[in-house]
Residue, then its C-alpha position, 0 to 999 in steps of 0.5 A: x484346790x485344797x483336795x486331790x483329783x478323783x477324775x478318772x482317766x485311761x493314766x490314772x490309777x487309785x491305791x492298790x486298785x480300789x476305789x475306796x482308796x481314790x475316795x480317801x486320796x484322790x487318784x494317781x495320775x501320770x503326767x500327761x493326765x495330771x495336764x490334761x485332767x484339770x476342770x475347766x479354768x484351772x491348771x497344773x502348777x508349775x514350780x514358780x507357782x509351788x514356789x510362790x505358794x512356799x514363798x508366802x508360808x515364809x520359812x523354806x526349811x518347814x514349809x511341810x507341815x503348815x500345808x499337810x493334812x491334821x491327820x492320816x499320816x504314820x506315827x501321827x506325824x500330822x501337819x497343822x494345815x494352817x492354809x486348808x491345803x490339806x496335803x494328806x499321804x496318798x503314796x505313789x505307785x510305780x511303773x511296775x504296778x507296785x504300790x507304797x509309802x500310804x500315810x508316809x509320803x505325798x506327791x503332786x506333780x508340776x507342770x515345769x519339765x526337766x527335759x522330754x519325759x522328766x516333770x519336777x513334782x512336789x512332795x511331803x514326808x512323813x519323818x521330815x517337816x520340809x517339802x522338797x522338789x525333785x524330778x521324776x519320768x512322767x509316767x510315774x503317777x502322782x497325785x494332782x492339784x489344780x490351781x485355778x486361772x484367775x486366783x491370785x496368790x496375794x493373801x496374807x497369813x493365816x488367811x486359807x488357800 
């Protein structure tokens, strides 16, 4: 799915509460939502998908910018989006409510968990061209996209995603 979800669902939650941030980004899901939201024949990736995904791109030390959006980030500090993944800054939001790193920072979930409420996620930085696959608690909202069942990750550059 090259766009973040906009689905709104009791753990979802749009940049400092406004839609007209959802519209921009997509919402910020906790991880439970991010499993559940997902249309009818798609699914959260796990991280052997993320991987196979940075395997494709090739170089692992810059994965980041051939994914992220052409525009919307800080400082113009763009991506190339050379496979219509379109990873654009949406921020996050904490457990506390409090909202940060807009056009700095994006994040999306991965269904592969670290325990009983930690979940590995993906995320993309502005001051860095890598991407990076860290773990968080699960109710930390992230932003979400869906792959969908039956795709097959078996195309070659510079074909889109």
């Amino acid at each position: 799915m090259a766009e973040n979800l906009n689905y709104e669902t009791d753990s979802s939650y749009c940049y400092h509460d406004s839609t007209s941030y959802c519209d921009k980004y997509g919402r910020l899901y906790v991880w439970n939502a991010a499993n559940a939201v997902c249309p009818e024949g798609w699914h959260l990736p796990n991280n052997d998908e993320w991987n196979t995904l940075f395997e494709l791109i090739g170089d692992s030390t810059a994965t980041g910018t051939p994914l992220k959006s052409t525009s919307g980030w800080f400082e113009n500090k763009n991506g190339t989006d050379e496979y219509g993944f379109a990873a654009i800054p949406g921020g996050y939001r904490d457990e506390g409510g409090n909202y940060d790193y807009e056009s700095r920072i994006a994040y999306f979930w991965s269904a592969s968990e670290n325990g009983e409420s930690i979940a590995s996620y993906i995320y993309f930085f502005i001051r860095q061209q890598q991407r990076f696959k860290p773990q968080a608690q699960h109710k930390r909202p992230r932003n979400e996209r869906s792959l969908r069942e039956e795709l097959v990750l078996g195309f070659s550059k510079p074909n889109r995603l």
